[in-house]
C-alpha positions as CSV (number, residue, x, y, z in Angstrom):
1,X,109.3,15.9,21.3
2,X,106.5,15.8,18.6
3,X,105.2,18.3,16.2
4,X,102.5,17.5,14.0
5,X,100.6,19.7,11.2
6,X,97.1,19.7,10.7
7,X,96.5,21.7,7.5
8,X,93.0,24.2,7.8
9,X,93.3,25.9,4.1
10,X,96.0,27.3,1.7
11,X,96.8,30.0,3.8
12,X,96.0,28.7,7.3
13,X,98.1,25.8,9.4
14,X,97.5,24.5,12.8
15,X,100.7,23.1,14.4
16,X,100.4,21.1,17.4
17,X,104.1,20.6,19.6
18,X,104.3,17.9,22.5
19,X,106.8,18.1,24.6
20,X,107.9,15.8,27.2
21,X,110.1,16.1,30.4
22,X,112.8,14.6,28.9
23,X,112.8,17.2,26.0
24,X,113.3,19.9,29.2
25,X,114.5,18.3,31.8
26,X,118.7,19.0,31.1
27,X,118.0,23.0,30.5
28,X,115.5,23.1,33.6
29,X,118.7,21.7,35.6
30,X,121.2,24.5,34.7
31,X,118.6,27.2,34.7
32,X,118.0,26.1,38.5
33,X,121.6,25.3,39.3
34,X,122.5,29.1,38.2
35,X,120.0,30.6,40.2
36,X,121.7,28.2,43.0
37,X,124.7,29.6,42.2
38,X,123.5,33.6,42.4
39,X,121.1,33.1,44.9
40,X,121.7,35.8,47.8
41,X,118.8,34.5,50.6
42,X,119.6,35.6,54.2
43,X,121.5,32.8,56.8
44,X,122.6,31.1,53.7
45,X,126.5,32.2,51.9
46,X,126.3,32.6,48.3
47,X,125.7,29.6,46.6
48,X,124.9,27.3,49.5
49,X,120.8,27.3,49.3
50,X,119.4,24.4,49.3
51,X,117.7,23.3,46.1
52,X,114.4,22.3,47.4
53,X,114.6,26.0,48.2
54,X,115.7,27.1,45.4
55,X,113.1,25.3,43.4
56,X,110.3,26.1,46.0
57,X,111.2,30.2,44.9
58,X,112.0,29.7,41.1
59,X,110.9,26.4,40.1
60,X,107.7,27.2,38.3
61,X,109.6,30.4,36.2
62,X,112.5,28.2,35.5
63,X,110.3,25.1,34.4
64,X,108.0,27.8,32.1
65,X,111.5,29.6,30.7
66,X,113.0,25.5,30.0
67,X,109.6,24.3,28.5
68,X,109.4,27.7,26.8
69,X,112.9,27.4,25.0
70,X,112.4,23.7,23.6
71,X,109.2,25.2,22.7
72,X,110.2,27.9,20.7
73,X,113.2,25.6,19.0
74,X,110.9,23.5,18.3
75,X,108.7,25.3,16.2
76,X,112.0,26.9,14.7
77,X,113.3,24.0,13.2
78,X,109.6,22.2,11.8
79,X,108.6,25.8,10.3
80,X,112.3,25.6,8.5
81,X,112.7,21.9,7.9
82,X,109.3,21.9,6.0
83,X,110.3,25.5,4.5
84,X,107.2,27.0,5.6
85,X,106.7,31.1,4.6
86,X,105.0,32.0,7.2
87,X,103.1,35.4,8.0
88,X,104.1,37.4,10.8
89,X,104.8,34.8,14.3
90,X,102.6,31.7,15.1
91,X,99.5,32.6,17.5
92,X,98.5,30.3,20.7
93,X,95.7,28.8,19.0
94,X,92.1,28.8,20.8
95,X,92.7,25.0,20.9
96,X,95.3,25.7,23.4
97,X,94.3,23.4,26.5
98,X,95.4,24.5,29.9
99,X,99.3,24.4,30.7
100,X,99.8,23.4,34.4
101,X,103.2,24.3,35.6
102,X,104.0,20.9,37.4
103,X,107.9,19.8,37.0
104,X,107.9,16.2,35.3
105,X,104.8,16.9,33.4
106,X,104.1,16.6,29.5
107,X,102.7,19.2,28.0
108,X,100.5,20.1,24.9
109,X,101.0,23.6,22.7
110,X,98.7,24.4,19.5
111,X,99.5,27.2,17.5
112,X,97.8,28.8,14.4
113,X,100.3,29.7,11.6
114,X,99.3,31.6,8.6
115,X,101.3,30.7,5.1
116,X,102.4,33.3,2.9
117,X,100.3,33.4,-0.2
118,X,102.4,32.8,-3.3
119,X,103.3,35.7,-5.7
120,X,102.9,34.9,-9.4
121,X,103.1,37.5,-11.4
122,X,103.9,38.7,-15.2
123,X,105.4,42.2,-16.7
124,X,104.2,42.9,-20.2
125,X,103.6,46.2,-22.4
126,X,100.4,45.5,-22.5
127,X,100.3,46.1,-18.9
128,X,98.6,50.0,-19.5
129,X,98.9,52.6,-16.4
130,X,97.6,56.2,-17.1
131,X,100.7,58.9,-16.5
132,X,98.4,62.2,-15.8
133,X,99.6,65.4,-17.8
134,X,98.3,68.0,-15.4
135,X,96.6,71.5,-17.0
136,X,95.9,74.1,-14.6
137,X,92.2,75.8,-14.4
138,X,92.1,79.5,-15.1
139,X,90.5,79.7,-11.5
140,X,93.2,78.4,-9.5
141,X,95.7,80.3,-11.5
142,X,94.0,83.0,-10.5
143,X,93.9,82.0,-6.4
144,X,97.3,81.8,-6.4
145,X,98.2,85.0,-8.3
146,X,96.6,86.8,-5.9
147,X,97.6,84.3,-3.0
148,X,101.1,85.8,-4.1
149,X,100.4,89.6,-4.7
150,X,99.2,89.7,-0.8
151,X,102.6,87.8,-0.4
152,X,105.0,90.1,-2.0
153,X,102.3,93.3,-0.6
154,X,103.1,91.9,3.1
155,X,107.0,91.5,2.2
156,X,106.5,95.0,0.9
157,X,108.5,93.9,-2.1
158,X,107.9,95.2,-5.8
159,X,106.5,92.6,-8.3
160,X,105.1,93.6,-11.7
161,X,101.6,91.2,-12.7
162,X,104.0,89.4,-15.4
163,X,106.6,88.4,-12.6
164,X,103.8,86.9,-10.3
165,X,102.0,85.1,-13.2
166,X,105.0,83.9,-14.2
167,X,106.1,82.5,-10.8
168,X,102.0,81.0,-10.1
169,X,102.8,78.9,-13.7
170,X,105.7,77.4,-11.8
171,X,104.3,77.1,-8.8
172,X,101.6,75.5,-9.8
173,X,103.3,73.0,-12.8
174,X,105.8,72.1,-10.0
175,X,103.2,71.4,-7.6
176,X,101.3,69.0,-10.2
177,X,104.5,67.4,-11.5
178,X,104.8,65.9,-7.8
179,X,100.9,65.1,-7.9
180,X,100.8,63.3,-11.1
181,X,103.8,61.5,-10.1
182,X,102.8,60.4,-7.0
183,X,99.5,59.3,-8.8
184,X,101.2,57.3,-11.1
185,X,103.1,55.6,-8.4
186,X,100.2,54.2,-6.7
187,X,98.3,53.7,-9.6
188,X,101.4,51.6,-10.8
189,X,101.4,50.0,-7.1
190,X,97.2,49.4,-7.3
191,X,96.9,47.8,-10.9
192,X,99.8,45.4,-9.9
193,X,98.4,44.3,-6.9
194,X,94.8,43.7,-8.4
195,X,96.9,41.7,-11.3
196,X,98.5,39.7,-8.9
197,X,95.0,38.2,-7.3
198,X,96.5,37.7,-3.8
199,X,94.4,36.3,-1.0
200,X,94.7,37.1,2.5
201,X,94.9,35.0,5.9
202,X,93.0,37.9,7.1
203,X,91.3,36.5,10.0
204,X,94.8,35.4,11.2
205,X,95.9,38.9,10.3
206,X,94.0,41.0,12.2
207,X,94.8,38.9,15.6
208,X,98.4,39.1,15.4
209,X,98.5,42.8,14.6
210,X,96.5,43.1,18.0
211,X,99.0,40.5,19.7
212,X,102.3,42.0,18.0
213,X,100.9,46.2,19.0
214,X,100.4,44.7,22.7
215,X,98.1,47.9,24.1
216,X,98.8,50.1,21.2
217,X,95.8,48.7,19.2
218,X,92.3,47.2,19.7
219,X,90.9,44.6,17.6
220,X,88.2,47.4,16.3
221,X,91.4,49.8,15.5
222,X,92.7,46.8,13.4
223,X,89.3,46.4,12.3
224,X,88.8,50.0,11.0
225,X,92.3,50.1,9.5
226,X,92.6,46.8,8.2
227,X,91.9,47.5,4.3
228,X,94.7,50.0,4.3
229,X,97.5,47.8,6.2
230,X,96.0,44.8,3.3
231,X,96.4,46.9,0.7
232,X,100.1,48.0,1.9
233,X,101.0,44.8,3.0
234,X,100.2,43.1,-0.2
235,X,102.0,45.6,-2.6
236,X,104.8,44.6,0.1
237,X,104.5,41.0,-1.1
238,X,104.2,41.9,-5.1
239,X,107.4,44.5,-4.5
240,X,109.2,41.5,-2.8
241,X,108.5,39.3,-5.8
242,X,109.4,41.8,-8.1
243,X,113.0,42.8,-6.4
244,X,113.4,38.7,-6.8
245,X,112.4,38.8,-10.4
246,X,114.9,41.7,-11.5
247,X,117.6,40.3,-9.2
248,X,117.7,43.6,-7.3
249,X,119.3,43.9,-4.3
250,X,119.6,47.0,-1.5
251,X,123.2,47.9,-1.4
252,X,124.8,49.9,1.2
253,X,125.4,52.8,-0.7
254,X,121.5,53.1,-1.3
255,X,120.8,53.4,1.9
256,X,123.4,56.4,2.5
257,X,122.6,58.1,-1.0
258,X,118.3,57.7,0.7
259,X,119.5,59.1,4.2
260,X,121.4,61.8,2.8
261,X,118.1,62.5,0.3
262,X,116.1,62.4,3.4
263,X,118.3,64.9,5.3
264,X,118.9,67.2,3.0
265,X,114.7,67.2,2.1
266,X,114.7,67.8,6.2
267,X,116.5,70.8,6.1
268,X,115.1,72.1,3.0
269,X,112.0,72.2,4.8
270,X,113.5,74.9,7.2
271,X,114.8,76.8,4.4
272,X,118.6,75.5,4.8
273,X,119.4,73.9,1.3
274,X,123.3,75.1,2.2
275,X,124.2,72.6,5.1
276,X,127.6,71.7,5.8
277,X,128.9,68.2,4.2
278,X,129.9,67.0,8.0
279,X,126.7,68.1,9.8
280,X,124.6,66.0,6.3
281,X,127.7,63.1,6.6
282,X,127.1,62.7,10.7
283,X,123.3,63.0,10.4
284,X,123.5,59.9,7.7
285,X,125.4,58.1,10.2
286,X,123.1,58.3,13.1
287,X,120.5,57.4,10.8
288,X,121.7,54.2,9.6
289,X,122.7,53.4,13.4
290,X,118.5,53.2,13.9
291,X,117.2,50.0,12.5
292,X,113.5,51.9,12.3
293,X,114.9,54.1,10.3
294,X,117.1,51.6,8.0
295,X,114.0,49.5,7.5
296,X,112.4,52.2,6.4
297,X,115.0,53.9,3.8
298,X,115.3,50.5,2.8
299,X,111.4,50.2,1.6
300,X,112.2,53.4,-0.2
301,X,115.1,52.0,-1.8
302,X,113.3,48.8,-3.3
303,X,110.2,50.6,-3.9
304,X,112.3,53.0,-5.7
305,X,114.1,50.3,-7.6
306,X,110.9,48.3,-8.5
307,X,108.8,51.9,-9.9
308,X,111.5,53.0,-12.3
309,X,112.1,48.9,-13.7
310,X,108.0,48.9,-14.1
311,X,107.9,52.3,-15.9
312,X,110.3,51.1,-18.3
313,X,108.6,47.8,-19.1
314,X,104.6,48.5,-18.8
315,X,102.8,51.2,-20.8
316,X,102.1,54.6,-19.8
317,X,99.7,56.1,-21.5
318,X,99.7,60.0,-21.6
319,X,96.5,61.5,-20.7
320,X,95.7,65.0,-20.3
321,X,93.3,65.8,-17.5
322,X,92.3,69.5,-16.0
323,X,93.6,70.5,-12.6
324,X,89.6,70.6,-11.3
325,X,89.3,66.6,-12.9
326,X,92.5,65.3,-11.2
327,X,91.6,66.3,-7.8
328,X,88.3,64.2,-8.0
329,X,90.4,61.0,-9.0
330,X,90.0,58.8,-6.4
């Protein structure tokens, strides 16, 4: 067996893999010898089919599953051996010439293999991020005083004009306490990712996520939704770099003490902020049983970990802004 690498550019690799029938020939044995062995054709007992048979029904699937196997070990070991980051899974390259299934033969397999770009990237004080102090407009004060007066009218409760004004103030400081926050976190995320420069193998990109969605997505969904899933997937990159910088690592207890968060935020949302400590501990549970979710809390987790270590060690700059102002921020 023979893999050679042709390199296109810094991000972009073409690996080409040749295998020959010897490479195959021992696993294509005891692929067909077990399918000898389970075989269950009519006139024959149980493991007494004749091979030619045998290999005249599943010869061709058990030659592709052997050849498929070195294959894929293959590629394993040269993309470990030569410690090669690679993006996403290697692609059947459009070099690929035409595979015929014949047992004996030698075949040919190009692939396309994108590189992860390299993360290099400094923390300083002089790094400067706007943190947003939020002052509401007299108008939308207003909206939501009155917004609550029908409230409390409907509830047919009593409510003097100092109560609901009151209650509007911290409704509405609350409500732009999570904004600015929020803001700052991707404003945080976007000035870091910009600072870090990173290229793209974005032609390579944009196939695999059709390849990896199967019929989910079309190459113009992934074309229309592209700049997003860069911009996501390269703050993935810095945030990686950065949890390797400060020597963080996801513990187990961060991903209970983010389920339970999650839970508990879940409920709150039907108006239960009381729930039993078993029904919250068994809910956790089955949460960290789904590796979806896991992944997930665990993104929360190192973004979490990442925002409050940049907060402390970059500059945020206070900067008072009018309710009306921060809404057209873009």
């Amino acid at each position: 067996m023979k893999v050679s690498q042709n390199k296109i550019d810094d991000l972009n690799l073409e690996l080409t893999v040749e295998v020959e029938a010897a490479d195959y020939a021992e696993i294509e044995r005891k692929k067909l010898a077990e399918r000898k062995r389970n075989a269950d054709f009519k006139g024959f007992r149980k493991g007494m089919v004749p091979l030619t048979m045998i290999k005249r029904v599943y010869g061709e699937q058990c030659l592709a599953e052997s050849v498929n196997q070195v294959l894929s070990e293959a590629l394993d070991k040269h993309i470990s051996e030569n410690k090669l980051n690679i993006l996403g899974e290697p692609l059947t390259s459009e070099k690929q010439p035409e595979i015929e299934w014949v047992d004996g033969n030698a075949f040919t397999f190009v692939f396309d293999v994108a590189l992860s770009p390299e993360v290099k990237l400094e923390v300083e004080k002089k790094d400067t991020v706007p943190s947003y102090n939020v002052s509401v407009s007299a108008d939308e004060k207003s909206k939501m005083v009155e917004s609550l007066k029908k409230y409390y009218e409907e509830k047919k409760e009593e409510k003097s004009d100092e109560d609901i004004a009151k209650e509007a103030d911290e409704r509405l400081s609350a409500q732009y306490k999570n904004e600015a926050e929020w803001r700052l976190n991707k404003d945080i995320r976007d000035y870091f990712v910009k600072k870090a420069g990173i290229e793209l193998p974005e032609a390579f990109l944009k196939r695999w996520l059709v390849v990896a969605n199967g019929d989910k997505l079309t190459a113009e969904d992934v074309e229309k939704d592209f700049p997003g899933f860069a911009a996501d997937f390269k703050w993935q990159l810095v945030r990686g770099f950065l949890m390797r910088k400060y020597e963080f690592k996801v513990e187990e207890k961060d991903l209970r003490d983010a389920a339970e968060s999650m839970i508990r935020y879940q409920y709150a949302m039907y108006g239960i902020t009381d729930a039993p400590k078993d029904i919250i501990d068994e809910a956790v549970v089955n949460m960290l049983h789904d590796r979806r979710q896991v992944e997930r809390l665990a993104e929360q987790v190192e973004d979490g970990k990442v925002m409050g270590k940049l907060k402390e060690e970059i500059t945020l700059k206070s900067t008072k802004i009018t309710s009306d102002k921060f809404r057209e921020l873009k």
